[in-house]
C-alpha positions in Angstrom: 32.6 143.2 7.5 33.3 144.8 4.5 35.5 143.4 1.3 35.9 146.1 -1.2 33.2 146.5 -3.9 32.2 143.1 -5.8 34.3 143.0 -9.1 32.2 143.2 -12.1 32.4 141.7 -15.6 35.1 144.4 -17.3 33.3 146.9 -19.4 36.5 146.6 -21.7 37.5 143.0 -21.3 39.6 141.6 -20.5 40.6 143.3 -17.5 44.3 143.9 -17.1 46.1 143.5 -13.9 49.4 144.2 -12.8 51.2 141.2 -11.8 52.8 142.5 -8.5 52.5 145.8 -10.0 54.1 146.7 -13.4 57.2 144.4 -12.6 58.6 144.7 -15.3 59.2 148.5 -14.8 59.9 148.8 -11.0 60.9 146.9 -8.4 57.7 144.0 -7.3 55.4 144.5 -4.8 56.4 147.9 -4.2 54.5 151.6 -4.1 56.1 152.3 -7.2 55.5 148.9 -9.3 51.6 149.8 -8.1 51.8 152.9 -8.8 53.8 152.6 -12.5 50.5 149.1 -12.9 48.0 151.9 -12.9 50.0 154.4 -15.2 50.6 152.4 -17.8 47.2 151.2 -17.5 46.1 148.2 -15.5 43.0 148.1 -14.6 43.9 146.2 -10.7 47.1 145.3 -9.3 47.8 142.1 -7.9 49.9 141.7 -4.5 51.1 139.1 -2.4 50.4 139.2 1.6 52.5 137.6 4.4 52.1 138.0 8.1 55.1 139.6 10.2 56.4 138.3 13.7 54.1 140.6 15.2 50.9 140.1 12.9 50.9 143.0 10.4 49.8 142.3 6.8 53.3 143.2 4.2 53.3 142.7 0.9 56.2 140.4 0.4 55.9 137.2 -2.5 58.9 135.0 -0.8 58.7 133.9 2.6 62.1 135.3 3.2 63.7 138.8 2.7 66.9 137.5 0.9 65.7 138.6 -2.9 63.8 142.0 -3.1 65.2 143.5 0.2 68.9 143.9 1.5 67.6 141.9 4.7 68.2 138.2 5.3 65.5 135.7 6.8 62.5 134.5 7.1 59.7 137.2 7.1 57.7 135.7 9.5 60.5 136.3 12.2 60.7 139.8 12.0 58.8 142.1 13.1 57.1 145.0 10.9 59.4 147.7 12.6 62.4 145.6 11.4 60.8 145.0 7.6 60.0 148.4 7.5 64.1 149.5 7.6 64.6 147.4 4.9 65.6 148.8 1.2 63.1 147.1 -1.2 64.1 148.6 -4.3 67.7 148.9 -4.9 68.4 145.5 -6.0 66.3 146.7 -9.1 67.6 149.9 -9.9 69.6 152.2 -8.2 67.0 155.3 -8.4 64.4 152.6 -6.3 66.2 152.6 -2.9 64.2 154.8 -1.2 61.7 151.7 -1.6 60.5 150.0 1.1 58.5 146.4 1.9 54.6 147.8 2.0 51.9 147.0 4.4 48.4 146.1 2.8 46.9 149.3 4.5 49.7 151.1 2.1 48.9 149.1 -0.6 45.2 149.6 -0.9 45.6 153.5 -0.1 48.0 153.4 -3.6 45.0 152.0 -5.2 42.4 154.0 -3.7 40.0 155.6 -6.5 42.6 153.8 -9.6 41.5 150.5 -9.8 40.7 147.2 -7.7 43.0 144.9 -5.8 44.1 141.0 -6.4 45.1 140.5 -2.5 47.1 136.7 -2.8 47.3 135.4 0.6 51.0 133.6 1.2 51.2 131.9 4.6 54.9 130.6 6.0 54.9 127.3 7.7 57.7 129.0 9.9 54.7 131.4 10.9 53.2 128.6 13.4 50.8 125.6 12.9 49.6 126.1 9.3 45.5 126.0 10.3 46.4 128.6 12.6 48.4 130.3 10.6 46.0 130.6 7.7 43.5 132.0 10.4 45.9 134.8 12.1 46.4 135.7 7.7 43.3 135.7 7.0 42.3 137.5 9.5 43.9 140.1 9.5 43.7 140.8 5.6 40.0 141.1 6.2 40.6 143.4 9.5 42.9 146.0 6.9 40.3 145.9 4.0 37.8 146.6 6.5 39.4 149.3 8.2 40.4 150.9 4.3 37.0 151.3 4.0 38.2 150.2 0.2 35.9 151.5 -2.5 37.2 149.6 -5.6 36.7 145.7 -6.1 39.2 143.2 -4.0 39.8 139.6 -4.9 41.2 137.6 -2.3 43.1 134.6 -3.9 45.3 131.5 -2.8 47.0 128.5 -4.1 46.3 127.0 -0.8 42.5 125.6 -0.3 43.1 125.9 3.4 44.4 129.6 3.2 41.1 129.9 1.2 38.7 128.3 4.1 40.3 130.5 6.4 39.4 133.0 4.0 35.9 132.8 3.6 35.7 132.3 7.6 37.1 135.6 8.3 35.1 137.4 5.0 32.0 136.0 4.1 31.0 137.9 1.4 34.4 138.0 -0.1 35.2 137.2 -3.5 37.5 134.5 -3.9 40.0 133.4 -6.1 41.5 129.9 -6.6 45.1 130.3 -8.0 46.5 127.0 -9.8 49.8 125.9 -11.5 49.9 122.7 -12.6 46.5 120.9 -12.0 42.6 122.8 -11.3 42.0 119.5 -9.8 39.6 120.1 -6.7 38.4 122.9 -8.1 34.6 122.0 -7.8 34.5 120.2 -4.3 36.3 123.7 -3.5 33.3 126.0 -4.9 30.8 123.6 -3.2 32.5 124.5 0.1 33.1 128.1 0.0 31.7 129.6 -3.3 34.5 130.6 -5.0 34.3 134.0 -7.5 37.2 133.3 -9.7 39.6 131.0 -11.2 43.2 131.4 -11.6 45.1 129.1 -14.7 48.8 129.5 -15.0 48.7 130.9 -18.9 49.7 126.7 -19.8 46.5 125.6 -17.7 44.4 128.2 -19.4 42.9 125.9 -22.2 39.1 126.6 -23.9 38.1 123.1 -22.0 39.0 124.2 -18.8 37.4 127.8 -20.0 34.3 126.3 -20.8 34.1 123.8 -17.3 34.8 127.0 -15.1 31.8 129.1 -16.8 30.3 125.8 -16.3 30.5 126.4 -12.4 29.7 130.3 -12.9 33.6 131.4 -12.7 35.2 134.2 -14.0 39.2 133.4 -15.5 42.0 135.5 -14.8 44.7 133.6 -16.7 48.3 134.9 -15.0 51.8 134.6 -16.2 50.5 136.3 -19.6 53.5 137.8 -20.6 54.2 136.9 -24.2 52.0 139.0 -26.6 50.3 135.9 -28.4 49.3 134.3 -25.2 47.6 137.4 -24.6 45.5 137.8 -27.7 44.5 134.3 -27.2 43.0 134.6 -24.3 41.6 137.5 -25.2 39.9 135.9 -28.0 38.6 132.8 -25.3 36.8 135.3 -23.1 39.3 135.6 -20.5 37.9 138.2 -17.8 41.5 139.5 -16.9 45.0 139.1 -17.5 47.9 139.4 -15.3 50.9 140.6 -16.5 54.6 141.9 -15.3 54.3 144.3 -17.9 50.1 145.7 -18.3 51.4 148.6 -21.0 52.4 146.0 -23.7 49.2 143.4 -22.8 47.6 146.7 -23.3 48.8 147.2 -27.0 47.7 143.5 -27.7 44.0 143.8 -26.6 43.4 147.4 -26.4 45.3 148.9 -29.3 47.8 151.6 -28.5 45.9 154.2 -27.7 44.0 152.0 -25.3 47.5 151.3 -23.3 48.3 154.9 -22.1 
């Protein structure tokens, strides 16, 4: 099956990528956050997916609806027809309310001919048994990249080793991300087992030693949570291959220079 393009080394690194879409500017994991990511001049967009009650693919970070929509509950007990009524923009700005929760197909049609895709897979426990669970998400991520015929470079990433299995069951030739927070412990068992693409440090993780033990293994970084300007032009300065940010226009100033940002 098909899983995007194969992300290359940026020709202008490091790449910058739009954490949840510019979320700094627009209401997260919306159309327009995407769509204001590759304005201001992100290179990919990065996006959380969670399964519905009925199985579609939404773009969603929480597991429930209570923050970014005016709906209550868990995600994974509604169905996409309910998510879809839901306003997903208001609680950001009142000129946002026509917003509403995206599915993945809608996300990577944003995207189309702009830039490439971060896809983070987020699995609810409430969705099921969790192996199962991981296999039903995973699974259907790789049945809507397939069917958007995507022509830009997809990453599919996880803090969840399982979610990542399940992963590179459903897409073998995808390229996968491992997403970490507090520890890249497992790390290189992980890349044994399923031949990971990428590593993920939180911006405090993202240290020249654990720089230099993932280019050991043949990874590429994409340091998130780079949102303070100095952060940025020291991972820039490391070699980082991409930095995700809630606001890609000002990480653009830092390693691009202004005219670089627009």
């Amino acid at each position: 099956m098909s899983a995007g393009r194969r992300p290359t080394r940026a020709t202008r690194a490091p790449l910058l990528i739009g954490h949840r879409g510019a979320s700094a500017s627009a209401p997260e994991n919306t159309l327009a956050a995407f769509a204001r990511a590759f304005d201001d001049g992100a290179d990919w967009v990065e996006c959380d997916v969670r399964l519905t009650a009925d199985g579609a693919p939404i773009v969603l970070h929480d597991a429930t609806l209570d923050r970014t929509t005016d709906g209550r509950g868990r995600a994974a007990r509604r169905t996409l027809d309910e998510v879809k009524r839901l306003d997903a923009g208001a609680w950001f700005g009142r000129r946002f309310a026509s917003q509403r929760v995206p599915t993945l197909a809608e996300v990577l049609a944003c995207a189309r001919h702009r830039g490439g895709v971060n896809i983070e897979l987020k699995c609810d426990p409430a969705a099921g048994p969790v192996r199962e669970a991981h296999r039903r998400l995973a699974r259907a991520v790789a049945a809507a990249i397939a069917a958007a015929r995507f022509p830009g470079p997809i990453v599919v990433s996880s803090f969840s080793r399982p979610a990542l299995r399940a992963a590179r069951a459903a897409m073998p030739r995808a390229c996968l991300g491992y997403l970490v927070s507090r520890s890249a412990r497992g790390t290189n068992a992980l890349h044994r087992a399923i031949g990971l693409w990428s590593l993920h440090p939180h911006v405090r993780l993202a240290t020249p030693a654990r720089f230099a033990a993932a280019r050991r293994l043949g990874l590429r970084l994409l340091a998130w949570g780079v949102d303070d300007p100095g952060e940025a032009g020291r991972l820039a300065a490391l070699g980082a291959d991409g930095l995700m940010a809630d606001d890609p226009a000002a990480l653009g100033r830092v390693v691009r220079g202004p005219a670089g940002a627009a």
